[in-house]
N, C-alpha and C positions, 0 to 999 in steps of 0.2 A: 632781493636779499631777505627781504619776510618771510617767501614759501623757505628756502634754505634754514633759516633758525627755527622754523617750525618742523623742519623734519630734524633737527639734530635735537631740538628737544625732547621730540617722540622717541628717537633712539637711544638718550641717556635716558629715558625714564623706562625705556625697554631693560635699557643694558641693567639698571639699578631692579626691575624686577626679575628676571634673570638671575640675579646675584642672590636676591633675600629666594627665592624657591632652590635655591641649590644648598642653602644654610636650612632648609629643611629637612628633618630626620623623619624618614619613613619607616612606616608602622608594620611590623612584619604579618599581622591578623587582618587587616582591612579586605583583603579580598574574603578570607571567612567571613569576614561578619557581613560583607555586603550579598556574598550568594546567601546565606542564611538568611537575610532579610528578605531578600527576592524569594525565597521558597516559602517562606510564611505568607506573604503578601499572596502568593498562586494558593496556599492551603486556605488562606480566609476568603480567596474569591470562591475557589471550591464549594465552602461549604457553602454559601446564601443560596438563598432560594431560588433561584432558577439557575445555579452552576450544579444542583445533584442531580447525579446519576441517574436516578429516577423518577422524576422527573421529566427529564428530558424526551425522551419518548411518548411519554403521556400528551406533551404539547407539540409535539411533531405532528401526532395523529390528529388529537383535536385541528388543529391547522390547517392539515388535507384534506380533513371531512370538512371544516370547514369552505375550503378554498374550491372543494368541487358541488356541495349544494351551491355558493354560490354561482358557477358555472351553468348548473343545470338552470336556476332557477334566469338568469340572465340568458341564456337559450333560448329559455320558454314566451319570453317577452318577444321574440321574433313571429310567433306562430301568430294568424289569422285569427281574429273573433270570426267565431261562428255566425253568430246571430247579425253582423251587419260587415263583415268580409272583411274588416278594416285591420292594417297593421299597426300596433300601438304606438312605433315611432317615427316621426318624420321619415317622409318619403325622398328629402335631400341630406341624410343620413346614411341610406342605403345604397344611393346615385353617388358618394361620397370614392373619389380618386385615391386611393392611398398607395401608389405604386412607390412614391418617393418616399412614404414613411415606412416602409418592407424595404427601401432598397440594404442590400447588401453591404454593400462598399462603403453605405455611412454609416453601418455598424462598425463595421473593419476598420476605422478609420476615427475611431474614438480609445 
């Protein structure tokens, strides 16, 4: 008999909110002022420093030059010393199985 008083209390106290939001008079500008607000918010993110324009490309590039000396230079750590034939990293690094970390299907499947 507890769960039952407890769900009729939940429903009068529904039914009585209910009643007070229907006694509320709505405001015929709220949606103006709410997109107005949301477009200002998009124009102050705009303008900071790294939402300009230009900008943006500048750090694109730096990025790629970035992203590709380090490429080159992480490539070059693979090559032979000359002087004593040796490969600069572990040799159970290169012997390293990575079929299952390539597989396919556990990309496709995230």
């Amino acid at each position: 008999m507890d769960t039952f008083q407890q769900e009729n209390d939940l429903l009068n106290e529904l039914d009585r909110v209910i009643d007070w939001e229907k006694t509320l008079r709505p405001e015929p500008f709220l949606s103006t002022r709410v997109w107005s607000r949301i477009q200002r918010m998009e124009e102050d993110r705009r303008s900071s420093f790294f939402g300009q324009k230009s900008l943006r490309p500048v750090l694109m590039g730096v990025s790629l030059v970035f992203v590709m000396f380090t490429g080159i230079y992480l490539g070059s750590l693979m090559q032979t010393d000359v002087s004593t034939g040796e490969v600069p990293i572990p040799i159970e690094l290169s012997l390293l199985n990575d079929a299952k970390m390539e597989s396919i299907y556990l990309l496709t499947q995230e």
